[in-house]
C-alpha positions, 0 to 999 in steps of 0.5 A, a space after each residue: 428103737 424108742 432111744 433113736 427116736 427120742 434122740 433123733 427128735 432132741 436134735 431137730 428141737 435142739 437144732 430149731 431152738 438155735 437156728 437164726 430167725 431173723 426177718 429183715 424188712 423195710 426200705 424201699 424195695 427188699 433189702 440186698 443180703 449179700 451172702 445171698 445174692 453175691 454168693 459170699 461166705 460169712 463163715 467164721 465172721 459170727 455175722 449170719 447176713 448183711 443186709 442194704 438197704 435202700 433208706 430205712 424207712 419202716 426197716 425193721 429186724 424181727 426175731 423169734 423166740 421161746 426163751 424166757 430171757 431175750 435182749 436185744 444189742 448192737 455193736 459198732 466193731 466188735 461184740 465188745 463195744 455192744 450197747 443194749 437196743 431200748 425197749 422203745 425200739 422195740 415192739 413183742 407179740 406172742 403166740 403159744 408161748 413163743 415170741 417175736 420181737 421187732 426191732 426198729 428204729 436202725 442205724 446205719 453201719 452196725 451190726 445187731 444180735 439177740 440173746 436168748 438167754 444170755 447166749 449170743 446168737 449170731 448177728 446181721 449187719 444193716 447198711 443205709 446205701 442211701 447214705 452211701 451211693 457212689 457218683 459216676 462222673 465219668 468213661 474215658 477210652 484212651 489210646 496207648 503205644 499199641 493202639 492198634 491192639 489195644 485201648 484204656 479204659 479209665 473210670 472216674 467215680 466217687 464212692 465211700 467204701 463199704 465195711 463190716 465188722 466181724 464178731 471179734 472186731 475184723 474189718 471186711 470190706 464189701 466190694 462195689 461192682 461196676 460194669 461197661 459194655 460196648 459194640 464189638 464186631 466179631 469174624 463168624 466163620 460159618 457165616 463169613 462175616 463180621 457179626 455185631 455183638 454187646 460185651 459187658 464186662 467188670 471194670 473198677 478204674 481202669 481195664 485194658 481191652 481189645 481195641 474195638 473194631 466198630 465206632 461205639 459208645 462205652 456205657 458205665 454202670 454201677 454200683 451191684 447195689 443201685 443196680 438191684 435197687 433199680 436206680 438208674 445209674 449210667 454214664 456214657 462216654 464220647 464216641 470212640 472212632 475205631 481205627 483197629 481193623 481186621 481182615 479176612 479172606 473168602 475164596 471160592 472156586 468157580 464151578 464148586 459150592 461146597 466151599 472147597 478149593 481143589 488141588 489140581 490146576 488149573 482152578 480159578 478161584 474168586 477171592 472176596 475181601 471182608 473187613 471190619 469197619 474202620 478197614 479201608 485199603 485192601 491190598 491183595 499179593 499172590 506168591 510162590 510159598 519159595 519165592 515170598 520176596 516177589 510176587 506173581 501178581 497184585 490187587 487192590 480194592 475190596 471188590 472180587 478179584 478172580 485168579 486163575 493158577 495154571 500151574 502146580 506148586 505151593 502158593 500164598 494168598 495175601 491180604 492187608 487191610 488199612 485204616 484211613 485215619 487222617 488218609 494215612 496207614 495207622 493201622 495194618 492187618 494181614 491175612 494169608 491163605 496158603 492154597 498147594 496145588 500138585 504136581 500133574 500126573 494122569 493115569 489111564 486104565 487097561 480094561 473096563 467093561 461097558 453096560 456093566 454094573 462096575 468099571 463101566 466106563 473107561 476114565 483116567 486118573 489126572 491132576 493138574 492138567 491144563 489142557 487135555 485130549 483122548 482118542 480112542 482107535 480100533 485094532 485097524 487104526 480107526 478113530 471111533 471116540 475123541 473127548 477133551 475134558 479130563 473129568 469125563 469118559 468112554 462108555 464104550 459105545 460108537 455111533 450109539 452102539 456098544 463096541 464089541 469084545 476085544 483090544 483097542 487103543 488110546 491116545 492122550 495129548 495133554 499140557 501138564 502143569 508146568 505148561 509142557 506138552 505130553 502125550 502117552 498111550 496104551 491099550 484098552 481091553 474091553 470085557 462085555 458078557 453077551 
């Protein structure tokens, strides 16, 4: 027990004698460590962190130690070109036997270590950004062949690349981060409307997006580093006019408010056109899925459009949006909603029973009937109800009272889908308990 324990402290001690205790500080603002805030690995580079500065003044590195023998390098490429730090640039305090020592004076573009008793430590590499800052000159959006769909984004800049050097003389290169962001719309379904948003998103010198649907203004910024620093650094392009369009269909049966169209006529349906800005030829066609060469009717105009299908089949709702660029078509958007209307049936029931809890009313089973009329008789042939909506019923009562027990007679004159006239007919059992 007490041999784990005398081991399991020798680690801990041996683990904080070796650990890194560098302390960079200075400039204006902290400095950027970027293994920490970009989330970089430095393994295997003999570099524990690289760090930005914005200018150095008062930047200083500080490292403690107990060790008997420290000094201080800094090395241009690799551990092999290293020069010793003067004890100028260099200031100690000690407490209990433990030192630290504050390394001042930087220079841009090297990396600095310790060693503590003659063994290396690892080193931290220091960056004046201030002598490095890029120069946005410039946001271009650019129309191609497909310009419709798609739209070029070309930066101009200018910017030193940034580079460390590993222990043993590898380059590595940090990479500037430059963002742009602009209007969007976007078709939001739930709320059956083009919605506008921002987009950012990383570009270096050129990018390929969507063409925009919206007119907007595409906004550079950049690098990561004037970012953090806090440097304003922005340019803006001219506003880009959008030409792109898009389209889509809202359609609403009359007599419905939960969003569902029906499938059996006749259904009228209102239809609403809704395009993105640059959207202004609304072109509208009805067709029979079997017959796309010819439509049944056509609209224009962005305003609501009400049609009525009487008949059942399989039926596509078009639309085409256009811009008006230059009073001409450039670009086109189609959109279709395919809507299947069944074929008529209606069937009748042959008992049911009035004033009852269940099957208290006698209704039909329909689809796709335009016009409709039921009339019931008595066994003597006497009309005693008659109702022309397909949707409603009998409950068995005549001049207010309920029929009595026994068989009577329905008669249904309709107009099927196909505009045909029918008619059918059958008997009634009405079941009441007394």
């Amino acid at each position: 027990m007490t041999k784990s324990i005398f081991l399991i402290t020798l680690l801990v001690f041996t683990t904080s004698i070796f650990a890194q205790t560098y302390t960079v500080s200075g400039g204006l603002g902290t400095p950027y460590a970027y293994k920490k805030e970009s989330d970089q690995s430095l393994t295997g580079t003999g570099i524990e962190e690289v760090y930005l500065f914005n200018t150095f003044a008062s930047a200083t590195i500080k490292y403690s130690s107990s060790a008997i023998s420290v000094r201080f390098y800094k090395y241009k490429q690799s551990f092999g070109d290293k020069t010793q730090i003067p004890d100028s640039d260099i200031s100690i305090t000690s407490i209990n036997g433990n030192s630290t020592y504050t390394v001042s004076n930087l220079e841009d573009g090297y990396g600095y270590f310790a060693e503590d008793n003659n063994i290396a430590k690892s080193a931290v590499w220091i960056i004046d950004y201030n002598q490095h800052k890029s120069i946005l000159n410039s946001i271009e959006a650019r129309e191609s062949d497909d310009k419709c769909e798609f739209l070029k984004l070309l930066v101009g800049k200018t910017e030193d690349k940034l580079f460390f050097y590993t222990t043993n003389g590898s380059r590595r290169e940090i990479p500037r981060k430059y963002t742009v962001s602009y209007d969007i719309q976007e078709w939001n379904e739930n709320n059956k409307a083009f919605v506008k948003s921002i987009r950012t998103l990383n570009i270096d010198t050129e990018e390929t997006i969507d063409a925009p649907l919206m007119n907007t203004v595409f906004k550079l910024k950049g690098d990561q580093f004037a970012e953090y620093f806090k440097m304003p650094h922005e340019k803006s392009s001219e506003e880009y006019k959008a030409i792109a369009v898009e389209g889509h269909i809202v359609a609403e049966q009359e007599g419905k408010n939960n969003g569902e169209i029906g499938v059996s006529a006749p259904i009228t349906v209102n239809l609403y056109g809704r395009g993105s800005d640059a959207a202004y030829f609304y072109t509208w066609s009805i067709y029979n899925k079997e017959d796309t060469a010819n439509y049944i009717v056509r609209y224009t105009g962005s305003d609501a459009k009400k049609y009525t299908f009487e008949k059942d089949g399989n039926y596509i709702i078009k639309l085409e949006v256009a811009n008006n660029e230059d009073q001409s078509a450039t670009c086109v958007n189609t959109t279709t909603l395919e809507l299947n209307i069944e074929e008529s049936d209606i069937k009748a029931p042959n008992y049911f029973s009035p004033g009852g809890t269940t099957n208290a009313e006698f209704k039909v089973y329909y689809k796709s009937i335009v016009k409709f009329k039921c009339t019931i008789f008595n066994r003597w042939g006497v009309k005693i109800y008659q109702w022309n909506d397909p949707s409603k019923g009998w409950d068995g009562r005549h001049n207010g009272k309920y029929v009595s027990t026994g068989v009577y007679y329905y008669v249904i004159e309709y107009t099927n889908s196909k505009g045909r006239r029918k008619s059918m007919g059958g008997d009634i059992n009405v079941l009441r308990r007394n």
